[in-house]
N, C-alpha and C positions, 0 to 999 in steps of 0.2 A: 247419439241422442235417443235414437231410438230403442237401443239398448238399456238404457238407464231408465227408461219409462216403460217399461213391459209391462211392471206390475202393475200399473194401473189402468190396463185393459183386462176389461172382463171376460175375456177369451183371449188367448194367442194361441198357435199353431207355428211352430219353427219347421222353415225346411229348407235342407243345404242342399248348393249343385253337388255335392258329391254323393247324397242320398239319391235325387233323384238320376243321378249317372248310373248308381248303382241298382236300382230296381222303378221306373218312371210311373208303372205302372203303380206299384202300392204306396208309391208317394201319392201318387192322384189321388188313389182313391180311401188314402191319410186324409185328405184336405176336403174330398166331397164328405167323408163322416164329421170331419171340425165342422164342416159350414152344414151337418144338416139335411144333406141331399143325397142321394140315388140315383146310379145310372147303371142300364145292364153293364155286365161286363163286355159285351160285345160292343158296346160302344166307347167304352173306357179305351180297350183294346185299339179300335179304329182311328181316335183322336189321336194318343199318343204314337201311334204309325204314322200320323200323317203329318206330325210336329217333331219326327225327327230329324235328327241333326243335319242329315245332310239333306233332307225336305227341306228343311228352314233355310239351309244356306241357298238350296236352290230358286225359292221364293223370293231371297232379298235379290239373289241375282238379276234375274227377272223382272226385279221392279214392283213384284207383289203387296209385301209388307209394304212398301214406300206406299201402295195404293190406297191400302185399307189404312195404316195409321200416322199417316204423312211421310213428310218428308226425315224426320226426327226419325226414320229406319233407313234412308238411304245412305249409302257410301259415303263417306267424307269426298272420296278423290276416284272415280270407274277407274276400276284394273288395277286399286292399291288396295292388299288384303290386310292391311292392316287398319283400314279405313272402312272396313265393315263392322255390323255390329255382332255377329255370326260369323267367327272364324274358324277356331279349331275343334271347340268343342271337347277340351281334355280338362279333366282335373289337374291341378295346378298349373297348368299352363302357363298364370301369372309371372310363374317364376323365370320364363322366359324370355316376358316380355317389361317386366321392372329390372331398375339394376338391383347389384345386392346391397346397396345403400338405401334405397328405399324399401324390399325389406325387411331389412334393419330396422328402422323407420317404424314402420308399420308390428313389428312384432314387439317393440318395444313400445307401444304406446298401447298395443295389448295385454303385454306383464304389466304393464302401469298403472291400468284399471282391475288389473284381478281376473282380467274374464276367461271365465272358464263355463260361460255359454255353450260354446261349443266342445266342449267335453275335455279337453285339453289346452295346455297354455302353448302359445310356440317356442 
């Protein structure tokens, strides 16, 4: 849905986990020039160290993120890492964890709209 209504916001800014996988840092600081704002790089730098991947997994472990934005970041199940919301942190990773029927599924209901959003159809 959300795709289908892009154009009619007056600003959009697109950004994929595999952008920000691949460089976190000029993705940030992609979206501080969309919205307008300025931060030294020193502090660009700082954040994104400290919202790394395996920072963040170590934050849900701890109960962190559950503190600061409920419970809706805590574990489905303690000790089931598939019940986290901070797992692996890989690009397509998905495919490991769908079967190939779903997707199937999913790439066919992407040729079905044309979308080539994201620079390729699958």
């Amino acid at each position: 849905a959300w795709y289908e209504s892009k154009e009619g916001f007056n600003a959009f800014h697109h950004v994929t986990y595999e952008d920000m996988q691949d460089d976190t840092v000029r993705e940030v600081n992609d979206v501080l020039a969309f919205l307008e704002r300025q931060r030294e790089p020193s502090e660009v730098r700082r954040v994104v160290d400290q919202c790394r991947f395996e920072n963040m997994k170590q934050k849900e472990e701890q109960g962190m993120l559950a503190q600061v934005y409920g419970p809706i970041l805590s574990p489905g199940k303690v000790g089931e890492e598939n019940s986290r919301k901070v797992r692996r942190g890989e690009v397509g990773g998905f495919e490991d964890e769908l079967s190939e029927k779903d997707i199937r599924y999913c790439n066919e209901r992407l040729r079905a709209r044309q979308n080539t959003f994201y620079g390729h159809l699958p």
